[in-house]
N, C-alpha and C positions, 0 to 999 in steps of 0.2 A: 777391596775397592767398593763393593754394594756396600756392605757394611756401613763405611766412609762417608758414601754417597747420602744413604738414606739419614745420616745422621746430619748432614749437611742439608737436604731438604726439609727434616724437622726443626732445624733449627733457625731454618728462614721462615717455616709457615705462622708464626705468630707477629712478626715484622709484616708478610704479605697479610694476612686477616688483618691490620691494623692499618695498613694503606687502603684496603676495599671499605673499611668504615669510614675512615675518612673521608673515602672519595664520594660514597654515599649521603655521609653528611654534607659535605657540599654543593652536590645536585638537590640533594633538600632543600639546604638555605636557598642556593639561587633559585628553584623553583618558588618557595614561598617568596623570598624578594619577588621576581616577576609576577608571582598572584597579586600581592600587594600594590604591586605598581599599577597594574591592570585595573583593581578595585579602586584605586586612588582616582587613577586616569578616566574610570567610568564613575565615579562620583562626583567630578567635575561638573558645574552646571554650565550645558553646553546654550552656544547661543541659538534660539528659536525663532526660526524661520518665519517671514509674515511680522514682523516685527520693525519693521522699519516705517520710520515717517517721515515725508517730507513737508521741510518748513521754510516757508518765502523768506526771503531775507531782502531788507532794504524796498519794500513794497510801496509804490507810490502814492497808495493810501492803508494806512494801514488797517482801518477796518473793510477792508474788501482787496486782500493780499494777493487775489488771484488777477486783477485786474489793469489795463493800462490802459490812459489815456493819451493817442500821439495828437491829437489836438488835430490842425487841420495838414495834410498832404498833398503837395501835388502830385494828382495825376499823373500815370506812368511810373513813378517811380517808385525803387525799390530799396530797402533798408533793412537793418538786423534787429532784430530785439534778442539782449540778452536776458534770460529769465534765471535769477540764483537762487537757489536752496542750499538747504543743510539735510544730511539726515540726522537728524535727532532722536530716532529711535534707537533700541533697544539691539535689534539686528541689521543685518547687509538687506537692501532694496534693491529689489530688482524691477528693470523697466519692461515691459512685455510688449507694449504697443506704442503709438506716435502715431496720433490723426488728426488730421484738419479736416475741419467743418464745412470746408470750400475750397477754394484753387486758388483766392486770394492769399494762403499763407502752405509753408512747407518749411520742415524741419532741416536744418542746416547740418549742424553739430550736435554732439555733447560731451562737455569736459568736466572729468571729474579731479579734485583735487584733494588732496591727506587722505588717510587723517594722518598728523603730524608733519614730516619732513617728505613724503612722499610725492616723489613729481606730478604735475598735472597729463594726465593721459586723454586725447583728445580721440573720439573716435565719428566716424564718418560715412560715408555710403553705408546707407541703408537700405538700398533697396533690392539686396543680396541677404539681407541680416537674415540671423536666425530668430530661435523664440525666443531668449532673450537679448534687448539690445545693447543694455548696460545693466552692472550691476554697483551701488555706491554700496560703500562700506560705513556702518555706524562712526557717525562726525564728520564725514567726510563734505565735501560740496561740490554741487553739482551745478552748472550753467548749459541749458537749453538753447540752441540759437536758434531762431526762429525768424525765417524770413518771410517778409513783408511785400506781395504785390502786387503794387495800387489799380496797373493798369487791368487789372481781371474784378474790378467791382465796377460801378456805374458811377460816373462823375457826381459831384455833388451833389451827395447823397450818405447819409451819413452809415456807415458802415460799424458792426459788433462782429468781428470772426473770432471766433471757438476753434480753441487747440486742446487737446483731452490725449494725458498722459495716463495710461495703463499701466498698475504696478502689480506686484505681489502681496503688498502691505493687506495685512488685516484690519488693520487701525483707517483705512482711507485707500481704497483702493485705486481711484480714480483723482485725476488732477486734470484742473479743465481751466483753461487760458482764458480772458477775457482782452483783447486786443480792440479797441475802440479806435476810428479815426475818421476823419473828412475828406477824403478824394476830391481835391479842386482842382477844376478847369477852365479858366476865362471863358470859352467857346461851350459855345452847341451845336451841330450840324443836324439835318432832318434831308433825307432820309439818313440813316445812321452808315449808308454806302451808296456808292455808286451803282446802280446795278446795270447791266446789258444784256439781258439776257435772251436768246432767237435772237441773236441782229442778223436780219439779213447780209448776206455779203455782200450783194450788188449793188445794195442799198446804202449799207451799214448803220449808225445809231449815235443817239446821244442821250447822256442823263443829266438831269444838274443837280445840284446837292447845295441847299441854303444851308449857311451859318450865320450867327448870331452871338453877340455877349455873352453869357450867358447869369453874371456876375455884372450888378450894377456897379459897384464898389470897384471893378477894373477897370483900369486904362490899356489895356491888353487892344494891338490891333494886327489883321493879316496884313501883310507885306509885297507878298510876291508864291509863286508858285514854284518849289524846290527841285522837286522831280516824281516823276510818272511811270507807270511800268509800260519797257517797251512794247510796243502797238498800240498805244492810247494816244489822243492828241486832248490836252489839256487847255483851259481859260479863266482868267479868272477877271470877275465881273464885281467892283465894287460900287455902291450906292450909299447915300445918308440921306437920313430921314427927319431933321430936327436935332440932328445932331448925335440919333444915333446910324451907328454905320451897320449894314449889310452885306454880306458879299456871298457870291454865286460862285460856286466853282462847278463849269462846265466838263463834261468828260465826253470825248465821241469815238466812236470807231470808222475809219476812213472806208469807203465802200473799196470793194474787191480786194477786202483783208484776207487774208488764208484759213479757213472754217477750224475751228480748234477754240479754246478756252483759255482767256488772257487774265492774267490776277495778279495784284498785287497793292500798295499804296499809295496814295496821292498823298505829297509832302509839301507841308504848307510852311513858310518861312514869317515866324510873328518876331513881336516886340515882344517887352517882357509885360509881367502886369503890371507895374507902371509905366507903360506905352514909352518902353527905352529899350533903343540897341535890337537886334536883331536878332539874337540866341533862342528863341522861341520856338517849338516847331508843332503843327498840329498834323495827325497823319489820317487821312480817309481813305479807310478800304474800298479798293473796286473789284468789280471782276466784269467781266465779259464772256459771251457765247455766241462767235460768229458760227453760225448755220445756214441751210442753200435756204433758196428765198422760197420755198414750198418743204413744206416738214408737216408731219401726218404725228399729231398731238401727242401720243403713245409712240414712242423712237423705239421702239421691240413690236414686233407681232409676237405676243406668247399663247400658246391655249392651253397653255400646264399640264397636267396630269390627266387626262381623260379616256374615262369607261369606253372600251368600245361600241356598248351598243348607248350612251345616251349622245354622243355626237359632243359640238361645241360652238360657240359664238362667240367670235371676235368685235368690236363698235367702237371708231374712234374717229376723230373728224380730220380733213384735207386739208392747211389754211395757206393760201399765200401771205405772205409776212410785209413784202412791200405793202407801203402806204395806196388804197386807192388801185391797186393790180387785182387783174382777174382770172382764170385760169379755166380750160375746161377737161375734163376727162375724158381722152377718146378708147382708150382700153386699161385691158386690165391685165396680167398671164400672172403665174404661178414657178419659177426655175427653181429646178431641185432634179439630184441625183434619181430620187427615188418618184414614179408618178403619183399623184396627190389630187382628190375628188375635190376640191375645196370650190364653193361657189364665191364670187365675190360681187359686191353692189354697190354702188356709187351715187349719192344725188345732189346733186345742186340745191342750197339755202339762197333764196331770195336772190334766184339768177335773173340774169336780164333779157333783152330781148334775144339774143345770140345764144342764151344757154349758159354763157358763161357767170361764176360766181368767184366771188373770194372764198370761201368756205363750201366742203363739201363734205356729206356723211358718206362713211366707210363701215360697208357692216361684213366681213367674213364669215361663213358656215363651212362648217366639218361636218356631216351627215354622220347617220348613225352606224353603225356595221363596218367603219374604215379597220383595216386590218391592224391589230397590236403592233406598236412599235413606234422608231422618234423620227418625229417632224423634224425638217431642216432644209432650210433654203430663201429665197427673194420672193417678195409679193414685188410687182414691178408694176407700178401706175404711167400709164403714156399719157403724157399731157401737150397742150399746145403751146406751150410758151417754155423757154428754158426755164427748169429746176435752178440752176444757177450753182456755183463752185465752180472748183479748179475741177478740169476732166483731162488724160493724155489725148483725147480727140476730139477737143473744141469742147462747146456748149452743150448740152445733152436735155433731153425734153423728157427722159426716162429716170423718176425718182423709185432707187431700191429700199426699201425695209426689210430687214433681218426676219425669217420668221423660225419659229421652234417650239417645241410641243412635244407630248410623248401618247402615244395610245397604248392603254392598255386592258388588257383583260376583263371583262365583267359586261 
């Protein structure tokens, strides 16, 4: 049976040594195949990065491709500029940045499209994006949208905003927009708003606000007065001069309004510019600041940060706000959790025989040596005549100012 055996294993081992070359040689080949392919595959000339250029297409002038002319626009309004390229280089472009030169323009979109049968891929919110925003593939094209907004420049006036595309290109790194146009507006108002600002309450206020053509060439005219932000009382006052027209538009605040801050716009109902039909609309900002009819110049007592030993000095003046009111000061106190050495001084500007004035100088001192630590609480000025506001117990003759400060170390 060994015998047998071992004759039976010799006569397979030259059948097995002939399977192990074989198989040898084929891990060979393959391997030399795979080195070859490897070698092929890194002899490939790959495409080089920075190699991308972009090229305007369909430019509305084409020696100066970067640039558009929208001619003249009205005021307010807003539009798309689509800007198209190609890239024409060599490699993939990529976009790195998107900035506007001003507030009057902002990047909308950009779609890119091919190269060849490849759908248009639109992409959007930017203001998440990463570092790059987009990247176009050699031939492919590219559309910028770029929106357009009139009412953030100054009426007739001609207007140049700069868009500047950031790329990776070595050949042109930078692509910079030239967006040209006119901002028209029949009108001009002066002041440029409404302003109310300290209106008494007891008193209350009024601004007016002239407008004018502003455009000879229009027939543009105001109409009527549209609407107002609530707690304003509105008028509007037309006049002609020879034939041209004026108008005033009055704005008031009604006495014993509730002290707060009123804002918003006065909307004016016009013609169009050829003085037709009633679609027209002119808007003037107002604001308002009803305050008690005595307010002390600086609305904070602050004395900031101060060394204990150099001390500090507060100076701010007293004014009653009504027209032709007088006021006198008969004290003065200090309310706070914590006691406080503070002197305080009071004088009357060009008082009358009584003592009383419209305006009075206010000067506080903090002495030197007050102990480290923060100021907090009311300066409270007693006067003779109501402060004025809404109070839960009547009228009140006692105006508080905030006051705060810190003492510290040194």
């Amino acid at each position: 049976m060994r015998s047998t055996s071992r004759s039976a294993l010799a006569a397979l081992l030259p059948g097995l040594a002939l399977g192990l070359v074989a198989a040898c040689d084929a891990n060979e080949a393959g391997s030399a195949t795979a080195t070859q392919s490897s070698t092929a595959a890194s002899s490939t000339p790959a495409t080089e990065a920075g190699q991308g250029l972009l090229e305007s297409l369909d430019p509305q002038d084409p020696s100066r491709p970067r640039f558009h002319d929208f001619g003249e626009l009205i005021h307010g309004d807003q539009l798309t500029w689509n800007a198209r390229f190609r890239n024409s280089g060599a490699g993939p472009l990529k976009i790195l940045a998107a900035q506007a030169a001003c507030g009057c323009t902002r990047l909308a979109t950009m779609t890119i499209t091919g190269p060849g049968d490849l759908p248009p891929r639109v992409i959007k919110g930017f203001r998440n994006a990463s570092d790059v925003l987009a990247t176009v593939p050699p031939g492919a094209e590219l559309v910028v949208a770029i929106e357009i907004l009139t009412a953030f420049t100054a009426a007739n006036q001609r207007k140049l905003a700069l868009f500047r595309l950031t790329t990776d290109s070595d050949l042109e790194p930078y692509i910079t927009l030239e967006l040209g146009f006119l901002p028209t507006r029949p009108f001009m108002f002066a002041p440029t708003e409404a302003r109310l600002l300290n209106t008494p309450t007891s008193h209350g206020g009024n601004a007016r606000v002239k407008v004018i053509v502003d455009r000879k060439e229009t027939r543009a005219r105001i109409l009527s007065i549209e609407s107002a932000p609530e707690g304003l009382s509105t008028d509007l006052v037309t006049e002609s001069f020879g034939g041209e027209f004026v108008w005033y538009v009055d704005v008031s605040v009604a006495p014993l309004t509730p002290l707060g801050v009123i804002r918003g716009d006065v909307v004016l109902r016009t013609t169009d510019r050829e003085g037709e039909g009633e679609g027209g609309r002119l808007t003037i900002p107002a604001i308002a600041q009803v305050v008690p009819d005595v307010v002390l110049g600086k609305p904070l007592i602050t004395l900031g940060a101060v060394p204990s030993s150099a001390g500090a000095t507060f100076e701010s003046e007293l004014t009653a706000l009504v027209p032709g009111a007088r006021l006198k000061v008969l004290a003065t106190r200090v309310e706070s959790s914590v006691p406080m050495d503070l002197g305080i001084q009071t004088a009357p500007i060009n008082p009358d025989s009584s003592g009383r004035a419209s305006v009075w100088t206010v000067q506080i001192a903090m002495p030197p040596g007050t102990a480290p630590g923060f100021i907090s609480g009311d300066v409270v000025f007693v006067l003779d005549e109501p402060v004025g506001g809404a109070s839960p117990d009547g009228p009140s003759t006692e105006l508080r100012v905030r006051l705060s400060g810190q003492v510290v170390e040194g």
